[in-house]
LUMPAVO-594434 format. One record per residue: residue in three letters; x, y, z of N, C-alpha, C in turn; chain; residue number from 1. Coordinates in steps of 0.02 Angstrom, whole numbers. Example, Ala and Ser with C-alpha at 12.3 -4.5 7.8 and 13.67 -1.06 7.14 Angstrom:
! LUMPAVO-594434
+-----+--------+--------+--------+--------+--------+--------+--------+--------+--------+-------+-----+
| res |   n.px |   n.py |   n.pz |  ca.px |  ca.py |  ca.pz |   c.px |   c.py |   c.pz | chain |   n |
+-----+--------+--------+--------+--------+--------+--------+--------+--------+--------+-------+-----+
| ALA |    660 |   -284 |    390 |    615 |   -225 |    390 |    660 |   -165 |    390 |     A |   1 |
| SER |    642 |   -112 |    354 |    684 |    -53 |    357 |    645 |      2 |    394 |     A |   2 |
+-----+--------+--------+--------+--------+--------+--------+--------+--------+--------+-------+-----+
! end
This chain:
! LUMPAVO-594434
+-----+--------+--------+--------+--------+--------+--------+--------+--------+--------+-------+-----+
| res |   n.px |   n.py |   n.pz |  ca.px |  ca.py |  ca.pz |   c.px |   c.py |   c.pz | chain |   n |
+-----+--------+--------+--------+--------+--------+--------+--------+--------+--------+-------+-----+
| UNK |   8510 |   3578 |   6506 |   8455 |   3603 |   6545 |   8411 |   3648 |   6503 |     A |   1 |
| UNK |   8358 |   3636 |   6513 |   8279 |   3675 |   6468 |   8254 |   3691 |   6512 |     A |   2 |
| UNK |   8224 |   3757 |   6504 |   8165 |   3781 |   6555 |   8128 |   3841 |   6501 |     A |   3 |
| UNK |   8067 |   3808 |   6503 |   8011 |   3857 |   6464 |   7980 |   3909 |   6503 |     A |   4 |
| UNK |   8004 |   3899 |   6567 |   7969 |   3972 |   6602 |   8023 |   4026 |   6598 |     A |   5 |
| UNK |   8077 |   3985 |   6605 |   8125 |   4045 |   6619 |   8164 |   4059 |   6545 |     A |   6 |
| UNK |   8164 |   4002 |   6482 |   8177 |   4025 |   6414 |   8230 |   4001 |   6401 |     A |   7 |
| UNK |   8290 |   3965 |   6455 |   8348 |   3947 |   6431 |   8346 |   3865 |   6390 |     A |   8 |
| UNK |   8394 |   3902 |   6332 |   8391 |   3833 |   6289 |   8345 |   3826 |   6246 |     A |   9 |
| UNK |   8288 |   3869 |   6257 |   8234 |   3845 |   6191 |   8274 |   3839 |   6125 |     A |  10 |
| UNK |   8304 |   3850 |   6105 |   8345 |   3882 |   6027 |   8363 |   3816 |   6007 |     A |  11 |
| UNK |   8402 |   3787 |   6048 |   8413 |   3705 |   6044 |   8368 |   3637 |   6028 |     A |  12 |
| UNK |   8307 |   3687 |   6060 |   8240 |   3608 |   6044 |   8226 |   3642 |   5952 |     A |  13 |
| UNK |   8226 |   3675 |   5947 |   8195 |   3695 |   5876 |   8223 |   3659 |   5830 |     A |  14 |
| UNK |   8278 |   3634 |   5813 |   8291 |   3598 |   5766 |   8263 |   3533 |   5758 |     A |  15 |
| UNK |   8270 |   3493 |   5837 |   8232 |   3445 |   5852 |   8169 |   3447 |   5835 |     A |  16 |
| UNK |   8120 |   3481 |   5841 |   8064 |   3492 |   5847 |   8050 |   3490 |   5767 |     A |  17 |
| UNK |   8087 |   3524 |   5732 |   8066 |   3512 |   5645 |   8087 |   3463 |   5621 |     A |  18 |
| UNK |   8138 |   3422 |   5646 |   8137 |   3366 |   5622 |   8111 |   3294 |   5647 |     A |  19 |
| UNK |   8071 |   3308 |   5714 |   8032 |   3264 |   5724 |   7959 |   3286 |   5691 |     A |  20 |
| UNK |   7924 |   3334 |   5666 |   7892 |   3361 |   5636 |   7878 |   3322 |   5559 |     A |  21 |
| UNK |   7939 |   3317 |   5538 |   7946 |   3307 |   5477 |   7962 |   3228 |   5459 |     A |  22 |
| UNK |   7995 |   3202 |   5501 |   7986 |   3134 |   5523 |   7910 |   3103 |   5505 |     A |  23 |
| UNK |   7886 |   3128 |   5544 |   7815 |   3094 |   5560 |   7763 |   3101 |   5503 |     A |  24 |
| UNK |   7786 |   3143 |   5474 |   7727 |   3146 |   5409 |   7752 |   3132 |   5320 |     A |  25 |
| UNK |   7825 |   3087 |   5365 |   7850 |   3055 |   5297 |   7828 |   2976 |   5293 |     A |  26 |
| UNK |   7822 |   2984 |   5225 |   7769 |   2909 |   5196 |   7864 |   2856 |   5167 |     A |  27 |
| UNK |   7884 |   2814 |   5205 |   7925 |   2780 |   5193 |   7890 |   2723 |   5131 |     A |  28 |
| UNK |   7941 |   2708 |   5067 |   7925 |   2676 |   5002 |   7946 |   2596 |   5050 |     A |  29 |
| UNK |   7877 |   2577 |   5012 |   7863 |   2492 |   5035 |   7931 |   2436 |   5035 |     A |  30 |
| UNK |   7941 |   2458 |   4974 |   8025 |   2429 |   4963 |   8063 |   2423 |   5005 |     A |  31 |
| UNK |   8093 |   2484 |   5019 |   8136 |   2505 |   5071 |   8133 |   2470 |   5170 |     A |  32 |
| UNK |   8064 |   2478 |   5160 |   8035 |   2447 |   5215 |   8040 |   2362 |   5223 |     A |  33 |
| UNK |   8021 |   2348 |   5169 |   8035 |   2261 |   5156 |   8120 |   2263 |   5149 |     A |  34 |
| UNK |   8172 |   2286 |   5138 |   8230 |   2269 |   5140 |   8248 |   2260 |   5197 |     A |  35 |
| UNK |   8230 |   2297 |   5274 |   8259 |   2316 |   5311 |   8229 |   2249 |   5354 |     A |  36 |
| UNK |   8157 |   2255 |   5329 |   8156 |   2163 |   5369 |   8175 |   2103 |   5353 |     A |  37 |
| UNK |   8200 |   2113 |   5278 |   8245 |   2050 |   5255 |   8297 |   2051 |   5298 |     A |  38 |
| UNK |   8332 |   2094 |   5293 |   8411 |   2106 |   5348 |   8378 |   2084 |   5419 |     A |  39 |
| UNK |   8320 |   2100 |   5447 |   8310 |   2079 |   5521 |   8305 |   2024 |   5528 |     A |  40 |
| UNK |   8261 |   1992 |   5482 |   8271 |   1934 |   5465 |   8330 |   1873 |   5456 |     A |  41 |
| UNK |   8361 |   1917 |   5448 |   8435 |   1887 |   5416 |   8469 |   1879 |   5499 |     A |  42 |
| UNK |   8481 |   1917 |   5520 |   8499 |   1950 |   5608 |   8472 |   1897 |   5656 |     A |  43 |
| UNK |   8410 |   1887 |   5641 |   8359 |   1849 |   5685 |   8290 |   1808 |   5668 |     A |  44 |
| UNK |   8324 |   1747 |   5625 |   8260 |   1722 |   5595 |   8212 |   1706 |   5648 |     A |  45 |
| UNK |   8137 |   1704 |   5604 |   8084 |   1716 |   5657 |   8070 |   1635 |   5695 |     A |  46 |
| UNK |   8060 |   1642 |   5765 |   8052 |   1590 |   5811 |   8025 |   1538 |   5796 |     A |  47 |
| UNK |   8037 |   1473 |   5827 |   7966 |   1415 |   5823 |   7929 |   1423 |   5889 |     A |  48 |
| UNK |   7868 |   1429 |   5863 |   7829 |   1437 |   5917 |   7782 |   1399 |   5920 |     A |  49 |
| UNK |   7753 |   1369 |   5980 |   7659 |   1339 |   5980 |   7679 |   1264 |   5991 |     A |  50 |
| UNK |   7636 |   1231 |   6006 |   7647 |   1176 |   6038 |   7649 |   1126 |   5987 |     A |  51 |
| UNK |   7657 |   1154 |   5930 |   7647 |   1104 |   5843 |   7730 |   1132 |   5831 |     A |  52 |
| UNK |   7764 |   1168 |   5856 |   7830 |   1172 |   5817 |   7826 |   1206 |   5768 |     A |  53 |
| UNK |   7768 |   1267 |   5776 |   7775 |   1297 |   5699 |   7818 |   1370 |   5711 |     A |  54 |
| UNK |   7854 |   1368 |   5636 |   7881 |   1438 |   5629 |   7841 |   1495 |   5602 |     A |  55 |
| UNK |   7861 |   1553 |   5629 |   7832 |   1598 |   5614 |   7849 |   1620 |   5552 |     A |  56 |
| UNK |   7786 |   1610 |   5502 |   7827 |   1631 |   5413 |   7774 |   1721 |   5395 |     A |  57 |
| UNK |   7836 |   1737 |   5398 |   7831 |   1842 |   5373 |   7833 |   1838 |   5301 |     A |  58 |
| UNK |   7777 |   1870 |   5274 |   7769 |   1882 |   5204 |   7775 |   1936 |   5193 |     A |  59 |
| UNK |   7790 |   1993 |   5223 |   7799 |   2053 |   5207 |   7769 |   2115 |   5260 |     A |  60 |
| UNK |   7805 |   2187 |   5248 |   7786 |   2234 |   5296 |   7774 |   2291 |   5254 |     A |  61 |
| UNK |   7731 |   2353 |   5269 |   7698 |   2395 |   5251 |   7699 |   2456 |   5287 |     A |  62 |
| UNK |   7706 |   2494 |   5268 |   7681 |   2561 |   5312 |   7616 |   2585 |   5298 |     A |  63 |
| UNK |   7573 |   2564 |   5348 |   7496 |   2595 |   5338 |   7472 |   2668 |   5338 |     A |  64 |
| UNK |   7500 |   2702 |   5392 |   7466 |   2765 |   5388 |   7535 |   2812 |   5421 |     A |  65 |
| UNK |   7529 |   2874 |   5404 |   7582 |   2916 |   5421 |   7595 |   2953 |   5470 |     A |  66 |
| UNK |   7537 |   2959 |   5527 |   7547 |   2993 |   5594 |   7470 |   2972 |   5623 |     A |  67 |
| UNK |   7494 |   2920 |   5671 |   7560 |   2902 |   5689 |   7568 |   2838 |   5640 |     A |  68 |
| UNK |   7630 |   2849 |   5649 |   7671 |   2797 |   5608 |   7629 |   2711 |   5626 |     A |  69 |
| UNK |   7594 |   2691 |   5571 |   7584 |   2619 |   5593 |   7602 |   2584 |   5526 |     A |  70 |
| UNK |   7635 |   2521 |   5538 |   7652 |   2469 |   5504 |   7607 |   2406 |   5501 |     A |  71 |
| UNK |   7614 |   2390 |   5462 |   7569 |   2303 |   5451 |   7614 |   2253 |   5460 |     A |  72 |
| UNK |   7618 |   2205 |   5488 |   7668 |   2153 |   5470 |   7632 |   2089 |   5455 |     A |  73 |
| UNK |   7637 |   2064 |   5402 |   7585 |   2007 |   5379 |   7637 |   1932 |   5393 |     A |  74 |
| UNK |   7608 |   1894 |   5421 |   7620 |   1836 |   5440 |   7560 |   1780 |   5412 |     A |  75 |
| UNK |   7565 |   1716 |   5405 |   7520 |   1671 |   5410 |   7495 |   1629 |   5458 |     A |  76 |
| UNK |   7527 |   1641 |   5507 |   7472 |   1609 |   5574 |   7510 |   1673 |   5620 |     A |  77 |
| UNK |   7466 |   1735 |   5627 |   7468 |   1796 |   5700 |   7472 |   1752 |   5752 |     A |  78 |
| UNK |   7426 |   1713 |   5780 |   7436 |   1689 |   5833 |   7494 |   1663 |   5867 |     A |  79 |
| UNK |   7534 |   1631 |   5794 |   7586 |   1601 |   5828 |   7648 |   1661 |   5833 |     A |  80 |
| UNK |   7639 |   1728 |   5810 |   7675 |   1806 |   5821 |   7688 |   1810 |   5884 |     A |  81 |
| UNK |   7773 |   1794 |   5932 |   7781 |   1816 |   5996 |   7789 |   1893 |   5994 |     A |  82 |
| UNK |   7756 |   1944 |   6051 |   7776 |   1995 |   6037 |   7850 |   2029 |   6061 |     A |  83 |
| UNK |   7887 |   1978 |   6067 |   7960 |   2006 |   6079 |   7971 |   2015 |   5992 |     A |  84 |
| UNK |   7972 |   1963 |   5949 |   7989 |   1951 |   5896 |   7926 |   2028 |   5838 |     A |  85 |
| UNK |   7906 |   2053 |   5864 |   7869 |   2097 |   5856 |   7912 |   2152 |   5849 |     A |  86 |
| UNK |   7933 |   2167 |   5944 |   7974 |   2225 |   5937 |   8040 |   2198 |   5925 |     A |  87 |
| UNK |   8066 |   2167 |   5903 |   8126 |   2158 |   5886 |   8130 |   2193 |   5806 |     A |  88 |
| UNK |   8057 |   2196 |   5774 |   8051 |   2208 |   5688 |   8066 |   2296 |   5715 |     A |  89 |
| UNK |   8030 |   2310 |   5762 |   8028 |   2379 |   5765 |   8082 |   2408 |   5769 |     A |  90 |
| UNK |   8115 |   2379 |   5825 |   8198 |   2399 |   5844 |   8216 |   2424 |   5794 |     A |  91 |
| UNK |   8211 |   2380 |   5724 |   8255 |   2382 |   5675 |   8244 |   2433 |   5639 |     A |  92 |
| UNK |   8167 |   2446 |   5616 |   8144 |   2503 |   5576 |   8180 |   2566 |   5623 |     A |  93 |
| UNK |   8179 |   2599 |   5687 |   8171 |   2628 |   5721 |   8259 |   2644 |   5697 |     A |  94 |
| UNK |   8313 |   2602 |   5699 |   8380 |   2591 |   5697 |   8403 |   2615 |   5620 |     A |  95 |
| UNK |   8351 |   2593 |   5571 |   8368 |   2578 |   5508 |   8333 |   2675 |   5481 |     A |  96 |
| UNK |   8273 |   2680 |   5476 |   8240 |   2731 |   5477 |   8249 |   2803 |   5521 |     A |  97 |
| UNK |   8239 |   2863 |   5488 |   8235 |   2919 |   5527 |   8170 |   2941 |   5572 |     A |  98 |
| UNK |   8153 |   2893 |   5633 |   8090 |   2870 |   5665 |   8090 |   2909 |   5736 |     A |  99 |
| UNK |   8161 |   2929 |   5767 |   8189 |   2989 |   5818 |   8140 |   3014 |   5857 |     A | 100 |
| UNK |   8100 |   3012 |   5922 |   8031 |   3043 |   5930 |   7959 |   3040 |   5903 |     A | 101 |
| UNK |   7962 |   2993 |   5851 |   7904 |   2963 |   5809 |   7872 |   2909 |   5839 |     A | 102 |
| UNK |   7824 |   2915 |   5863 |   7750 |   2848 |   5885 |   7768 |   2822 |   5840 |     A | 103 |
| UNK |   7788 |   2759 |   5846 |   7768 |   2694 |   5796 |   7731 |   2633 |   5812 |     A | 104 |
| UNK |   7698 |   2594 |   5779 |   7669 |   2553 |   5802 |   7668 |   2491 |   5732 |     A | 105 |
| UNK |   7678 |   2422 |   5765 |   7666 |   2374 |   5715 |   7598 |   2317 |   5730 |     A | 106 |
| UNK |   7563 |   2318 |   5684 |   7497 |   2264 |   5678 |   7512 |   2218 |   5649 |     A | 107 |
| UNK |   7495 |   2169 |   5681 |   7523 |   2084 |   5648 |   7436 |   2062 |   5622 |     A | 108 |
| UNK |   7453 |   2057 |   5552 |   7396 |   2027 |   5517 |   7378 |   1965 |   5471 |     A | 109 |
| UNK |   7343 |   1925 |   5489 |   7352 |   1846 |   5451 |   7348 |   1866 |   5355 |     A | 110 |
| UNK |   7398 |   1830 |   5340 |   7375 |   1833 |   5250 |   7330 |   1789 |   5230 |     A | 111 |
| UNK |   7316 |   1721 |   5271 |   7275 |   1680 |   5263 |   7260 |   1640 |   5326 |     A | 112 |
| UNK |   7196 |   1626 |   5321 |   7153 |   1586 |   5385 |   7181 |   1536 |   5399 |     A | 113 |
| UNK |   7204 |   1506 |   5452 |   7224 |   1457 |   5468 |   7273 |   1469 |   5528 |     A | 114 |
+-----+--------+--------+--------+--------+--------+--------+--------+--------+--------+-------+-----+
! end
């Protein structure tokens, strides 16, 4: 139990509070980030989708900007990107990463037209 009018417990959010703080304005290395979707990958290769039977082919993920947390996820046909298979990438970062109270967000972006 927390209560900011009456003061009990604040002492307890403070740790929380710096390390969601500190969370959020950490720049995760590209690397690291691409391993964790190889393993998701590995867990849950990506769907066939679209009325052509195509699979969804992931070329790689990125961390774009640092608060709030947004990711790139590059695919070659977005369209055919279900967004379950979206947050399923997130799950993972979120699982894999110290992300705890951190906005995250992933953008699915074509590597090439078509």
């Amino acid at each position: 139990f927390v209560s900011a009018k009456e003061g009990y417990n604040i002492a307890s959010l403070k740790p929380l509070i710096k390390t969601v703080y500190e969370n959020t304005f950490t720049l995760f290395p590209e690397h690291d980030v691409n391993v964790i979707l190889q393993k998701s990958l590995k867990l849950q290769p990506p769907p066939i989708v679209g009325e052509k039977k195509r699979k969804v082919q992931v070329q790689g993920l990125y961390q774009n900007s640092k608060n709030p947390k947004e990711y790139i996820l590059k695919v070659y046909t977005r369209d055919y990107t279900p967004p379950n298979f979206v947050k399923f990438i997130e799950k993972q970062l979120r699982a894999s990463l110290p992300l705890e109270g951190v906005p995250t967000y992933i953008t699915v972006e074509n590597t090439r037209e078509g």
